[in-house]
FITI-190973 format. One record per residue (C-alpha): residue number from 1; residue in one letter; x negated, y negated, z. Coordinates in Angstrom, 3 decimals. Layout:
BEGIN
REC   resi   resn       east      north         up
REC    NUM      A          X          Y          Z
...
END
This chain:
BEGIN
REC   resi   resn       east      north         up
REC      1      X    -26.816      0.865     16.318
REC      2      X    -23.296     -0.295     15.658
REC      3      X    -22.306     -4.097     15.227
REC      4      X    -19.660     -5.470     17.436
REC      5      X    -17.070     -5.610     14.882
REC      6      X    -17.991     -1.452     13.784
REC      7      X    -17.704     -0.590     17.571
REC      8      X    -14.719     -2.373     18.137
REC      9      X    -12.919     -0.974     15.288
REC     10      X    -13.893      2.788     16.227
REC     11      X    -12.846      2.068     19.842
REC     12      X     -9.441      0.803     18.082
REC     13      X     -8.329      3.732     15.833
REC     14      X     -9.208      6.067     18.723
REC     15      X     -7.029      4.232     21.333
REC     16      X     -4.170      4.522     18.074
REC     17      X     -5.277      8.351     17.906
REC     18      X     -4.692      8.755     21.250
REC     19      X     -1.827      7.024     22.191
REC     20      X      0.540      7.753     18.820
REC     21      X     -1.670     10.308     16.866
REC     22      X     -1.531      8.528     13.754
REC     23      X     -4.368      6.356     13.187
REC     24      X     -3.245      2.598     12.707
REC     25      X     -2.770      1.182      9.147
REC     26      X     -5.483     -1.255      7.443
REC     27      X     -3.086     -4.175      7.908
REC     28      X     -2.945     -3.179     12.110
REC     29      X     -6.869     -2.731     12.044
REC     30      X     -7.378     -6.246     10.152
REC     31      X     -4.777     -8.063     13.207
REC     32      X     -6.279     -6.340     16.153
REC     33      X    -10.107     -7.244     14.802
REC     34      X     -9.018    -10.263     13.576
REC     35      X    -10.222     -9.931     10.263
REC     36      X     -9.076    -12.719      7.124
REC     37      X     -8.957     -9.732      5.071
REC     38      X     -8.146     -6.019      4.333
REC     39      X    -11.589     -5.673      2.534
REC     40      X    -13.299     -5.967      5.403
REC     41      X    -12.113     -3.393      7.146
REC     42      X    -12.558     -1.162      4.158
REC     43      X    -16.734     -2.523      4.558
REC     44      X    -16.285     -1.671      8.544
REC     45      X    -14.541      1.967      7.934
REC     46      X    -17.066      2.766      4.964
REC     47      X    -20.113      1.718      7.222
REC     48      X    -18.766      3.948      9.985
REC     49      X    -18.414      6.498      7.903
REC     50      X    -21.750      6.463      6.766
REC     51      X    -23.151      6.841     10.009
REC     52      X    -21.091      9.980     11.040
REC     53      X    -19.132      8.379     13.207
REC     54      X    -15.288      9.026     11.564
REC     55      X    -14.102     10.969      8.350
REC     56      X    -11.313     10.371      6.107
REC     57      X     -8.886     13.477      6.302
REC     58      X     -8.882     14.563      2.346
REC     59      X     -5.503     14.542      0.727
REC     60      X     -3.935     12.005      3.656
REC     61      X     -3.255      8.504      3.846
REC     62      X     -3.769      6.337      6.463
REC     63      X     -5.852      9.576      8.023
REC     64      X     -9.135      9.229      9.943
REC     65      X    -10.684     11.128     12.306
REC     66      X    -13.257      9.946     14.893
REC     67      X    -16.034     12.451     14.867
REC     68      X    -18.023     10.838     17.578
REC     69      X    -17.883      7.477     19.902
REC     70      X    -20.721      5.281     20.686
REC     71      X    -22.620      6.426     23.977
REC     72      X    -21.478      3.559     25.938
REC     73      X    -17.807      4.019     24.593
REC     74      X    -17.813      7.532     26.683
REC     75      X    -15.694      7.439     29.560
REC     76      X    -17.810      8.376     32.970
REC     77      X    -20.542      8.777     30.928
REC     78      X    -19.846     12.279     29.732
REC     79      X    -21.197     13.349     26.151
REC     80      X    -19.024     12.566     22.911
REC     81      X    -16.728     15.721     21.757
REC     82      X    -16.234     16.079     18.144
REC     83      X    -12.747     15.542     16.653
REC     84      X    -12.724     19.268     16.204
REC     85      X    -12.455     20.061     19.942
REC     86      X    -10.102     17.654     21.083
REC     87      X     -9.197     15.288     18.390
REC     88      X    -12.675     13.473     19.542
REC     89      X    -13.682     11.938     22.996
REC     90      X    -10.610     11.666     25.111
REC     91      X    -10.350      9.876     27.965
REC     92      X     -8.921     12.722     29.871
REC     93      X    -10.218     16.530     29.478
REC     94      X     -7.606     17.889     29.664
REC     95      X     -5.598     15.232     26.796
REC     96      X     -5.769     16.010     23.188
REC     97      X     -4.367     14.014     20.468
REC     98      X     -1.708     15.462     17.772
REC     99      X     -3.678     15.853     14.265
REC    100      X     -3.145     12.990     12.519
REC    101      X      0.093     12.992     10.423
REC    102      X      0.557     13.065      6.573
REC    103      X      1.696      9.499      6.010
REC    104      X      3.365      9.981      2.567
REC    105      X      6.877      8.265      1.874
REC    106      X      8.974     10.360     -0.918
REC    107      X     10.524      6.889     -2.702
REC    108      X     12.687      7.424     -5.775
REC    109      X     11.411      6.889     -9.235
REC    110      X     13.995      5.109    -11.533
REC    111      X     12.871      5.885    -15.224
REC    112      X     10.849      3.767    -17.377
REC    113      X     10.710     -0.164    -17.386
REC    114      X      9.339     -2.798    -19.769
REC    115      X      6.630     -4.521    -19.414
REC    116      X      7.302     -6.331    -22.953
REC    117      X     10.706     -6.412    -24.107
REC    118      X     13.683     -5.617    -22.023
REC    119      X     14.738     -2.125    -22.379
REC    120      X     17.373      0.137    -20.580
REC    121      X     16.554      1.071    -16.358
REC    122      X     17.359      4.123    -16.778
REC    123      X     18.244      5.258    -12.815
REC    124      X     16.744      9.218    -12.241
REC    125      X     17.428     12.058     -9.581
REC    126      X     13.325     12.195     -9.116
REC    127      X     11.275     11.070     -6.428
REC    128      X      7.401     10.593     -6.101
REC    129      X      5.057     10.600     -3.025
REC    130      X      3.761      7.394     -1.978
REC    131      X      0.643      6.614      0.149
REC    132      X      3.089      4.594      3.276
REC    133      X      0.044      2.402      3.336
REC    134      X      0.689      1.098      0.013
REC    135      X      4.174      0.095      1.047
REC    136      X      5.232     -2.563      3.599
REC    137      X      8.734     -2.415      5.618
REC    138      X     12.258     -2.099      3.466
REC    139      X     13.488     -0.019      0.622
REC    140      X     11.399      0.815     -2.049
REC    141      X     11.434      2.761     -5.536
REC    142      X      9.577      3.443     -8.483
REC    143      X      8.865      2.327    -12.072
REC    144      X      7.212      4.106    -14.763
REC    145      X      6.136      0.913    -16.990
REC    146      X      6.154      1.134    -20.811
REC    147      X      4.130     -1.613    -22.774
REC    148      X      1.375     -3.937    -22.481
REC    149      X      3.260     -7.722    -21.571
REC    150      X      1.792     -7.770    -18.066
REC    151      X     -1.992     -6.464    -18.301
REC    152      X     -3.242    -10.141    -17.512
REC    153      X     -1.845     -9.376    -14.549
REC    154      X     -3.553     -5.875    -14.010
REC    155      X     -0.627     -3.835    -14.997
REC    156      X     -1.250     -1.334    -17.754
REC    157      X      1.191      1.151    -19.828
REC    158      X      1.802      4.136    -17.831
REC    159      X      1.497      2.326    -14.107
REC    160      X      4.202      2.987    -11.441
REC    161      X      5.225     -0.254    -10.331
REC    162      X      6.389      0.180     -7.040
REC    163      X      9.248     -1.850     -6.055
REC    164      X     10.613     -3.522     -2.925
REC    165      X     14.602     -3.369     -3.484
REC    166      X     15.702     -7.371     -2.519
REC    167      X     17.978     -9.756     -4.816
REC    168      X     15.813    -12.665     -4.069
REC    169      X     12.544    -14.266     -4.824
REC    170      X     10.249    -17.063     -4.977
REC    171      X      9.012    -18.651     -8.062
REC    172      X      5.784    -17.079     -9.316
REC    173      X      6.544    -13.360     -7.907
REC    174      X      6.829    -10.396    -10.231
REC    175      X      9.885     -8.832     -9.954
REC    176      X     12.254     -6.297    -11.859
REC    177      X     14.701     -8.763    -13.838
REC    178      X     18.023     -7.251    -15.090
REC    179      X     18.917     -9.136    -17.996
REC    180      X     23.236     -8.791    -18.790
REC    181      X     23.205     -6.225    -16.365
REC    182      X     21.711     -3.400    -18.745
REC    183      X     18.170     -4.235    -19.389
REC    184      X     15.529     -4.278    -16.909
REC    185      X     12.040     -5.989    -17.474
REC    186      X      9.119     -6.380    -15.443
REC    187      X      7.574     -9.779    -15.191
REC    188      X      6.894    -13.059    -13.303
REC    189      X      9.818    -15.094    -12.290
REC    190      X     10.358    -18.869    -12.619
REC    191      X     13.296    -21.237    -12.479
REC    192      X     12.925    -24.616    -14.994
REC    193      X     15.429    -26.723    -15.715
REC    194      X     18.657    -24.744    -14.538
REC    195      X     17.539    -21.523    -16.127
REC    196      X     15.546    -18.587    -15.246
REC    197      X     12.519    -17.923    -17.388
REC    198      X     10.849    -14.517    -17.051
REC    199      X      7.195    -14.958    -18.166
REC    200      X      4.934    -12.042    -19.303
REC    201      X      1.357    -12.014    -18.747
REC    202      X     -0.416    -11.205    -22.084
REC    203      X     -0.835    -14.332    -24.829
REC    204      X      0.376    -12.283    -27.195
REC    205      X      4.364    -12.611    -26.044
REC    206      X      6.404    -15.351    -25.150
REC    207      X      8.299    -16.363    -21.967
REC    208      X     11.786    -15.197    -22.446
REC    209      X     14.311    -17.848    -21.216
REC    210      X     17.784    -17.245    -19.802
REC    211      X     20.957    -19.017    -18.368
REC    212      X     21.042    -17.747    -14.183
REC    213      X     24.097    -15.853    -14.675
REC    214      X     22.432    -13.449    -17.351
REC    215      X     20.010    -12.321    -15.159
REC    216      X     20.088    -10.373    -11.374
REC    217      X     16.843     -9.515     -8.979
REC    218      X     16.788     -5.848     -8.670
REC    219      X     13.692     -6.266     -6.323
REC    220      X      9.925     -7.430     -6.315
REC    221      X      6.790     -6.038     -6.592
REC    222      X      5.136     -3.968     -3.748
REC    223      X      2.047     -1.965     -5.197
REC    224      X      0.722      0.098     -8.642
REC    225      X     -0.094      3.370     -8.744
REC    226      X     -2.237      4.525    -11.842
REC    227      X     -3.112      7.718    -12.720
REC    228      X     -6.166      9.203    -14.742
REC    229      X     -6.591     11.730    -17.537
END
């Protein structure tokens, strides 16, 4: 037995399968279920997975596949169909969903950036796949960061800050700071007293403080990628 939330959510990503082929990001399943939360529909999606009733395409983002509906979610109370014949269930025989696409955004990585003292941006030819659920609307690039200023704030030597490009931003946001337009740094922004003070989050270094003009808003952070060895 499914709860009301589980079978309204697998009823959900199959009318997204269905109508666009792409099933619908965590952020689209949280505002149709009306969720607080994006954690909840990761407990709804794991729980559904459990029972058989969708799979996570390996190697994709944003990719699930319903295997099977509820009984009373059949149209015309026909049996279930497994993704594998026609994408799974479809309301007409004869209608079968595209395969799910391969929701990966190619966003530029920019060198390394400093996540202690300012060093050089150094701006790159690369690029590096990004899950496109990891990444909201706007222009975005990548960071590789170097040192250990900002690990109160979960971001560790070797990350890939991912950045929304924007020249603006609130007090309190983490952005990429370019200090006398050379140096880029990593860290949270606040304004005090008619200057701009870029504060790292480790005890062990201090806020560094600068007059407004010294110091641009190459954009704000979006997401972390971390890989392990």
């Amino acid at each position: 037995m499914l709860t009301a939330k589980q079978h309204e959510l697998i009823r959900f990503i199959q009318q997204k399968l269905e109508e666009t082929g792409i099933s619908p990001s965590f952020e689209e399943m949280k505002e149709a279920l009306d969720l607080k939360s994006k954690s909840g529909v990761h407990r709804l999606i794991s729980a559904l997975e459990e029972r058989g009733f969708i799979r996570r395409l390996p190697n994709r983002a944003r990719a699930l596949e319903v295997v099977k509906l509820p009984e009373d979610a059949v149209t015309g109370g026909s049996r279930p169909r497994a993704a594998n014949d026609a994408v799974s269930a479809a309301i007409s025989p004869k209608a079968i969903a595209p395969e799910p696409a391969n929701d990966i955004i190619e966003v530029p990585l920019h060198g390394r950036i400093a996540a202690g003292a300012p060093i050089e941006a150094i701006e790159g030819q690369a690029s590096m796949p990004v899950p496109a659920a990891l990444l909201g609307p706007g222009e975005h690039y990548a960071l590789e960061v170097s040192g250990d200023s900002m690990i109160e704030a979960g971001i560790f030597d070797g990350d890939f800050a991912l950045v929304k490009r924007t020249e603006t931003a609130r007090d309190g946001e983490i952005v990429v700071a370019l200090v006398d337009n050379e140096e880029a740094t990593l860290k949270y922004l606040r304004r005090e007293a008619g200057r701009i003070r870029l504060d790292p989050a480790n005890g062990a270094y201090e806020p560094q403080i600068y007059e407004p003009h010294r110091v641009k808003v190459q954009g704000k952070l979006a997401g972390l990628l971390r890989r392990y060895h």
